[in-house]
KOLFI-583423 format. One record per residue: residue in three letters; chain; y, z, x of N, C-alpha, C, O in turn. Coordinates in steps of 0.001 Angstrom, whole numbers, m for minus. Atoms other than C-alpha are relative to their C-alpha. Last residue first. Layout:
BEGIN
{'Ala' 'A' {Y Z X} {Y Z X} {Y Z X} {Y Z X}}
...
END
This chain:
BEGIN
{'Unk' 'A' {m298 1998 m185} {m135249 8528 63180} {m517 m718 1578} {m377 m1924 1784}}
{'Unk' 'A' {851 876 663} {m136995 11872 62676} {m500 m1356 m211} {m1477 m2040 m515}}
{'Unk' 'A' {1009 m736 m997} {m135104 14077 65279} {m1083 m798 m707} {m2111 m964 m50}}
{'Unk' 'A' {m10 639 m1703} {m131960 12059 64282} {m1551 461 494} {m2040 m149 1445}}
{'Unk' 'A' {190 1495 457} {m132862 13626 60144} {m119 m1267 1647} {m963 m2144 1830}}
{'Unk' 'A' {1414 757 119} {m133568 16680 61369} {m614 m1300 m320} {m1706 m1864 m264}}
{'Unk' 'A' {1077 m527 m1169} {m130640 17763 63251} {m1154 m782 m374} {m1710 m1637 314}}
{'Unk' 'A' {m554 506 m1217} {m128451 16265 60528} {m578 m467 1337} {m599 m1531 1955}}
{'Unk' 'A' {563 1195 m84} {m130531 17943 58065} {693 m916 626} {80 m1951 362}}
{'Unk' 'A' {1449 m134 365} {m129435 21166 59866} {m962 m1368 m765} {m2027 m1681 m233}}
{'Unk' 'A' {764 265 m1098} {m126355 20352 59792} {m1051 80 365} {m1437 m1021 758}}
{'Unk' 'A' {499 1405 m520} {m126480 19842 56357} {147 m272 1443} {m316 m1312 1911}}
{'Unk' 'A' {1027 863 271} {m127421 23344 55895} {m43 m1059 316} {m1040 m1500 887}}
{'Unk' 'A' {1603 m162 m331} {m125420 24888 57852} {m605 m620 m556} {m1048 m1522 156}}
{'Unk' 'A' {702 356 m1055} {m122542 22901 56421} {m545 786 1083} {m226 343 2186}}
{'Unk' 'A' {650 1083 452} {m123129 23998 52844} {m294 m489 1853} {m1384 m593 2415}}
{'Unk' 'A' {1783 54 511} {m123122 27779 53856} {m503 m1726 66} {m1581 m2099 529}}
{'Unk' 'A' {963 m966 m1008} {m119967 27851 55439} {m1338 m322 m59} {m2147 m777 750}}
{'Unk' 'A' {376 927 m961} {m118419 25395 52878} {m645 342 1394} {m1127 m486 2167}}
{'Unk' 'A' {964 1308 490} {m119435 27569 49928} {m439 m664 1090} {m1600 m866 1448}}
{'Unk' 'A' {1527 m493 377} {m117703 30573 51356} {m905 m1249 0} {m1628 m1624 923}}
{'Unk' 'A' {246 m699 m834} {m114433 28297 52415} {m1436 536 121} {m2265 m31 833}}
{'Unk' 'A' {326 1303 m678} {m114327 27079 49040} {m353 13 1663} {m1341 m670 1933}}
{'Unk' 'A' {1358 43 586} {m114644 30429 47075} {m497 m1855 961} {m1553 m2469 1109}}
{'Unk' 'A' {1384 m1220 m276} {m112137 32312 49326} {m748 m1114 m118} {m1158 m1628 923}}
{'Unk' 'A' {m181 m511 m1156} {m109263 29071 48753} {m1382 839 843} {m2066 363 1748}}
{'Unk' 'A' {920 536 m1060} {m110041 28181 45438} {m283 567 1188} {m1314 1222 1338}}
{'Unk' 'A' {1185 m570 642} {m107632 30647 43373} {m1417 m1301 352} {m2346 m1238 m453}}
{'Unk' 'A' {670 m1700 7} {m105134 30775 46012} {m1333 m107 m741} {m2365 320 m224}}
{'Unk' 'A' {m543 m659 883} {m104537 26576 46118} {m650 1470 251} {m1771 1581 747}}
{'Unk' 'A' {450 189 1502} {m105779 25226 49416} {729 940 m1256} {1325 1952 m888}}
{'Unk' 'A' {m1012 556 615} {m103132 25205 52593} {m979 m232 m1717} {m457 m746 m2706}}
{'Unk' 'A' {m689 m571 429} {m105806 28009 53983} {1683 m518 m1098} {2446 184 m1761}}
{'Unk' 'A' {94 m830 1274} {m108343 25826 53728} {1070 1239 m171} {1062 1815 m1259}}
{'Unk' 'A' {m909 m219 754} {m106934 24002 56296} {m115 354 m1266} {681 144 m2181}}
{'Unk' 'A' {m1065 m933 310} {m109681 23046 58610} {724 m401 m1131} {534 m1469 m1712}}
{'Unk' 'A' {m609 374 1008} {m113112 21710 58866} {785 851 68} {425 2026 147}}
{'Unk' 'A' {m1693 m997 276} {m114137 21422 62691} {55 m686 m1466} {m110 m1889 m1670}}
{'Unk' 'A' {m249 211 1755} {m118050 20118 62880} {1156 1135 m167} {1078 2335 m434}}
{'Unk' 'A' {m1156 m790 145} {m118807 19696 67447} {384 m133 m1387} {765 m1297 m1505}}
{'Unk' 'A' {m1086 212 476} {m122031 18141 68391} {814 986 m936} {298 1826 m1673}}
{'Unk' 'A' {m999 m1221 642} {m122910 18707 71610} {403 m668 m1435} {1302 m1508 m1396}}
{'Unk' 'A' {m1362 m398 911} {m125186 16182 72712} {287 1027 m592} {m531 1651 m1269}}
{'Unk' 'A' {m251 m1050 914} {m128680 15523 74814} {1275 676 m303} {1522 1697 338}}
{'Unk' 'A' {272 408 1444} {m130296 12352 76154} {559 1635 m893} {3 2043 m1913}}
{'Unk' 'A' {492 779 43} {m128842 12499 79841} {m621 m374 m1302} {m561 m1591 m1479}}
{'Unk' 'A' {392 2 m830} {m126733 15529 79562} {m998 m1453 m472} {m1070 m1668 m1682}}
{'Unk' 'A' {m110 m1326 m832} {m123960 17358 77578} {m1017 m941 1270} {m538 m855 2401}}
{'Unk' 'A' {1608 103 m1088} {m122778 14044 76118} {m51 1339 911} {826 1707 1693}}
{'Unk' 'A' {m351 m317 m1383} {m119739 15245 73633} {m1597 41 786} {m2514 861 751}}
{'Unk' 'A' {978 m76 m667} {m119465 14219 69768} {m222 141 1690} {333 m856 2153}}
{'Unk' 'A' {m235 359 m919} {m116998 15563 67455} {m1067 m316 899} {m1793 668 1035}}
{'Unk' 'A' {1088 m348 m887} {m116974 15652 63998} {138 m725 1299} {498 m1898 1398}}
{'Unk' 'A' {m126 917 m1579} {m113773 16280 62264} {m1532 225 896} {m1936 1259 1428}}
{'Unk' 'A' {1301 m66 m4} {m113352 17344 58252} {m119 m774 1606} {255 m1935 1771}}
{'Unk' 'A' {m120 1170 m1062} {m109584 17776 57700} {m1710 625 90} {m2100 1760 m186}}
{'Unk' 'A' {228 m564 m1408} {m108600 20176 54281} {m969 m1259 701} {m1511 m2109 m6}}
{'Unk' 'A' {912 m52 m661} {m106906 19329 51374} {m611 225 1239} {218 370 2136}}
{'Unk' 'A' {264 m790 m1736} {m104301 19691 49485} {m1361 m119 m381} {m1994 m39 m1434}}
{'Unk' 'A' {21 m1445 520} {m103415 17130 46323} {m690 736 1576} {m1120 124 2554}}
{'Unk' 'A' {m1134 m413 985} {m101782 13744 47031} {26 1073 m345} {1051 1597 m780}}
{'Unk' 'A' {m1474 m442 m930} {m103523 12576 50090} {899 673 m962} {1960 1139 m548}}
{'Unk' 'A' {107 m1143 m945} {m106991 12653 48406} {1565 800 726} {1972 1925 1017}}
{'Unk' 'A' {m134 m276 m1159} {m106300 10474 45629} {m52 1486 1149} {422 2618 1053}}
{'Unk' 'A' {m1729 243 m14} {m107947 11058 42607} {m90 m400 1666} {m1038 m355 2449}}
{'Unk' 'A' {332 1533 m417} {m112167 10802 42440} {1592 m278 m62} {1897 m1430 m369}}
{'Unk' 'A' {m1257 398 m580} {m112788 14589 43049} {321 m1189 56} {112 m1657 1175}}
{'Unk' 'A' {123 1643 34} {m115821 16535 41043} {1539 m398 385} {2473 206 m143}}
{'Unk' 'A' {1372 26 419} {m116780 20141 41327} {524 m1780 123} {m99 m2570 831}}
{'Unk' 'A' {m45 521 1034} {m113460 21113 43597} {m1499 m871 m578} {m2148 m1438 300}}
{'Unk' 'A' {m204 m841 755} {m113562 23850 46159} {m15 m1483 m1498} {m191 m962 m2600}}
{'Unk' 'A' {799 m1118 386} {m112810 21361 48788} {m119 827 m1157} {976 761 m1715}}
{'Unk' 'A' {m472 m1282 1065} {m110834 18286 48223} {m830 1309 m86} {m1149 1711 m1205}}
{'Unk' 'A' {501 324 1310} {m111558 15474 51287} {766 1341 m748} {1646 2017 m216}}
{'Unk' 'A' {m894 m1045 421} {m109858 14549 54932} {m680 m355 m1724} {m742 m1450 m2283}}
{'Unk' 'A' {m592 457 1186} {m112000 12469 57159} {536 1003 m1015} {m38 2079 m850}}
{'Unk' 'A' {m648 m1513 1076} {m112815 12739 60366} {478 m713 m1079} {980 m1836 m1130}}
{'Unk' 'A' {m232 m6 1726} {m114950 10754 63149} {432 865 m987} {m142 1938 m1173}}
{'Unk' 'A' {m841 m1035 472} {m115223 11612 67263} {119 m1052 m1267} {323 m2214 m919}}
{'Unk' 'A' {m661 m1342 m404} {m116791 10447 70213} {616 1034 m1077} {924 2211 m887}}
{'Unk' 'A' {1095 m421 491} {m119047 7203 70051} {m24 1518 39} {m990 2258 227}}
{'Unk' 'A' {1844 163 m25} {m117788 5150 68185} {602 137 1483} {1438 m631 1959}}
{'Unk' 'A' {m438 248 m1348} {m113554 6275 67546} {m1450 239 28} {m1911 1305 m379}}
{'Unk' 'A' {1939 392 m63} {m113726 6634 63539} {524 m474 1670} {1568 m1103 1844}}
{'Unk' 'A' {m349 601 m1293} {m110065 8149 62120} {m1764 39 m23} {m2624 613 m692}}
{'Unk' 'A' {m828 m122 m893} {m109155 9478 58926} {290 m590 1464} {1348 m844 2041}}
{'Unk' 'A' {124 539 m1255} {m111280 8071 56156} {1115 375 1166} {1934 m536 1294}}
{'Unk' 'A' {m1203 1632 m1134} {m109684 9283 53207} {m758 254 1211} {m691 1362 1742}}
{'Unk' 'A' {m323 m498 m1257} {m112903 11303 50871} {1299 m882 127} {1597 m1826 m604}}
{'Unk' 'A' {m246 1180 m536} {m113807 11008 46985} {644 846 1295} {1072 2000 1262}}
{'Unk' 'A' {m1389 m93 m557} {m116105 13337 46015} {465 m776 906} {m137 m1161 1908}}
{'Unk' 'A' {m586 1139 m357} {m118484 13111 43034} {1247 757 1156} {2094 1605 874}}
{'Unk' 'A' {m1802 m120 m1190} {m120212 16007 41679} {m102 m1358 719} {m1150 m1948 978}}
{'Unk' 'A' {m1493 m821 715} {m122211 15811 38268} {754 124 1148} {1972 278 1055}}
{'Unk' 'A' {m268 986 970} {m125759 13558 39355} {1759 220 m798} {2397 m565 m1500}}
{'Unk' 'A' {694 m417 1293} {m126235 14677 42456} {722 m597 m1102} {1652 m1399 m1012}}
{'Unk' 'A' {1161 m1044 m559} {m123923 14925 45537} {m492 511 m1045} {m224 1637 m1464}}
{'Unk' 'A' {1210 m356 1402} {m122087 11358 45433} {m805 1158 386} {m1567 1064 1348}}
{'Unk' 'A' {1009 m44 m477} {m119090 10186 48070} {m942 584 m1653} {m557 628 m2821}}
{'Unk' 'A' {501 m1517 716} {m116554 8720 47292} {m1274 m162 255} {m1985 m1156 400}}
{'Unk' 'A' {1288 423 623} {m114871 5907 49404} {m269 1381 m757} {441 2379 m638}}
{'Unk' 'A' {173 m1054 393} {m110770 6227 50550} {m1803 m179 m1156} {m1795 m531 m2336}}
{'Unk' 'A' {1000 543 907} {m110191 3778 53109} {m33 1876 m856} {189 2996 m395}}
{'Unk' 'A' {m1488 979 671} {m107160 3725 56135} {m971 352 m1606} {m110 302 m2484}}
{'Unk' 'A' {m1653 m691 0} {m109768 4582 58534} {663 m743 m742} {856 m1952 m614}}
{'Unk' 'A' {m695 51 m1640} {m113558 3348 57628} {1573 486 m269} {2077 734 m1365}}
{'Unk' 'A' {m248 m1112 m913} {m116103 3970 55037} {701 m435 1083} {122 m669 2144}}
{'Unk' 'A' {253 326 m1600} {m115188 1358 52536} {m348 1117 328} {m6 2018 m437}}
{'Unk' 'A' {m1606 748 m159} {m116160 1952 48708} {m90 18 1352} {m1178 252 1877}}
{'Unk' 'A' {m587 923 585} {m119229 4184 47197} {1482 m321 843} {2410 484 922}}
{'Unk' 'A' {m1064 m157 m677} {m121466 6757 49365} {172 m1366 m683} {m714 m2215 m588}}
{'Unk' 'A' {m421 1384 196} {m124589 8104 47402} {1795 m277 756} {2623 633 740}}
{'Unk' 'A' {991 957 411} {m126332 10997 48681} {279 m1119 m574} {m670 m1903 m602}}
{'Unk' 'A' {m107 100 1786} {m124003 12783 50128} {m1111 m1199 m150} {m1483 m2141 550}}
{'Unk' 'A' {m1246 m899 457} {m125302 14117 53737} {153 88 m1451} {m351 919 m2207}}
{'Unk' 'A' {m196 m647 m711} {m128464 12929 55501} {1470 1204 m776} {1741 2402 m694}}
{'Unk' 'A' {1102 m691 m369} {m129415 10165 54766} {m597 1364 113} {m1764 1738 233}}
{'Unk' 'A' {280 m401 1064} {m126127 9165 53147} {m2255 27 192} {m3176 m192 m594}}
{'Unk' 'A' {m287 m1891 709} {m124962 9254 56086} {m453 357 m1145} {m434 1546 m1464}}
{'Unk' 'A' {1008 m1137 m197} {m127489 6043 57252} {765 1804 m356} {234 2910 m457}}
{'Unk' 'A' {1394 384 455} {m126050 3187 55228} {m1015 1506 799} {m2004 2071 333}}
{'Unk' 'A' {155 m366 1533} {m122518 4250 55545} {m1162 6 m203} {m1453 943 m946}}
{'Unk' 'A' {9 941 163} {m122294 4499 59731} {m680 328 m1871} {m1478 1200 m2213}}
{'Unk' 'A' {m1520 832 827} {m119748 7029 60323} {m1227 m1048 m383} {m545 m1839 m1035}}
{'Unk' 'A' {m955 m29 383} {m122791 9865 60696} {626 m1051 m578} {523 m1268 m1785}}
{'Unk' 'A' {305 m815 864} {m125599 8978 61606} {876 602 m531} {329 1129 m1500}}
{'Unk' 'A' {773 796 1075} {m124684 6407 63759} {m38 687 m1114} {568 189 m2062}}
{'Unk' 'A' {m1017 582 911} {m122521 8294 65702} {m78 m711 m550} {918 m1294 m979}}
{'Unk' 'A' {m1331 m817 795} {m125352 10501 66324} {1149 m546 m1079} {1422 m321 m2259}}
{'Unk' 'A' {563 m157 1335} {m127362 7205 67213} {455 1451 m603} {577 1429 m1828}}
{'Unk' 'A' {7 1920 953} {m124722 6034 69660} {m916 487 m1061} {m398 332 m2167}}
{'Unk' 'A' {m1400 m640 913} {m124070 9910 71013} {m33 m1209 m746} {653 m1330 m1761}}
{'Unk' 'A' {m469 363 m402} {m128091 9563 72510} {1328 m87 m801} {1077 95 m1993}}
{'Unk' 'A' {m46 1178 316} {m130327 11931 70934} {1108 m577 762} {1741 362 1246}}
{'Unk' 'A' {263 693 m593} {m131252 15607 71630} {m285 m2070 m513} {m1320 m2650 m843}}
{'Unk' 'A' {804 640 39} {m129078 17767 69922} {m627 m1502 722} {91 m2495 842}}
{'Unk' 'A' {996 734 m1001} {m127525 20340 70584} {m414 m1077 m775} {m298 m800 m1969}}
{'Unk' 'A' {1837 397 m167} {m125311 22133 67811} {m416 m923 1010} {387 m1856 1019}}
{'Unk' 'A' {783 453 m1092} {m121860 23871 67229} {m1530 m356 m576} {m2249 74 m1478}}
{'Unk' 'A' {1774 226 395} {m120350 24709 63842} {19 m931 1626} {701 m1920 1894}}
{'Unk' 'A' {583 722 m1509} {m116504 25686 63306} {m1569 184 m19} {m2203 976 m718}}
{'Unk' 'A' {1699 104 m411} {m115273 26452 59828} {m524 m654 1687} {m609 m1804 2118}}
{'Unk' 'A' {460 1043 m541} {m111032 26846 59845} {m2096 775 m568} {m2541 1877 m887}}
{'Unk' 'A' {m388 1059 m204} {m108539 28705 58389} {m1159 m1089 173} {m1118 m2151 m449}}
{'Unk' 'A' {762 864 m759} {m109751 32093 57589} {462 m1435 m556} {505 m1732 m1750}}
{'Unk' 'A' {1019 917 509} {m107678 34315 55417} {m370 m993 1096} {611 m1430 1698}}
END
């Protein structure tokens, strides 16, 4: 069974408004969940909002502006507002790397779906393939807009 999701992409913006777009609360939810409740920073566990029936709460893992942000959430699950650290989950890590004067690598490792329960496991994995293409993709388009 597949462990990990990996996701490359270019994009042309400076790694400060990347890592904007991302860790900073007011603009991920531009872009990602659509409502983001409680701190976003290390140590913090906020939930995020995707529509009116899923809720998922994240832990903040680490935020280093202007290189690298992760946070550890519940895959496979329709709605998540427990603690994160208490039931398995898998590590969400975006990485950012200056390839060249205005244009970035950025790097989307989610692992440890294989520590998920069996009867998740496949269907969360699948899902999360698909989901982030897409939101990379508004990722891409959202920096290319701002």
């Amino acid at each position: 069974m597949q462990d990990m999701i990996k996701r490359e992409i270019m994009i042309n913006a400076s790694k400060e408004k990347i890592y904007a777009a991302i860790a900073n609360p007011e603009l991920v939810t531009k872009w990602f969940p659509e409502t983001l409740e409680g701190e976003y920073s290390p140590g913090h566990q906020p939930v995020f909002g995707f529509g009116e029936h899923c809720t998922s709460r994240i832990y903040v893992v680490d935020a280093k502006p202007y290189d690298y942000f992760a946070y550890r959430w519940v895959p496979g699950a329709d709605s998540f507002v427990g603690d994160v650290l208490s039931v398995p989950n898998t590590l969400v890590e975006f990485q950012i790397a200056q390839e060249s004067a205005d244009l970035c690598k950025i790097t989307l490792i989610e692992s440890g779906f294989t520590q998920l329960p069996a009867e998740v496991m496949e269907s969360a994995i699948m899902q999360n393939i698909k989901g982030w293409d897409f939101m990379l993709d508004r990722l891409e388009n959202y920096i290319k807009a701002a």
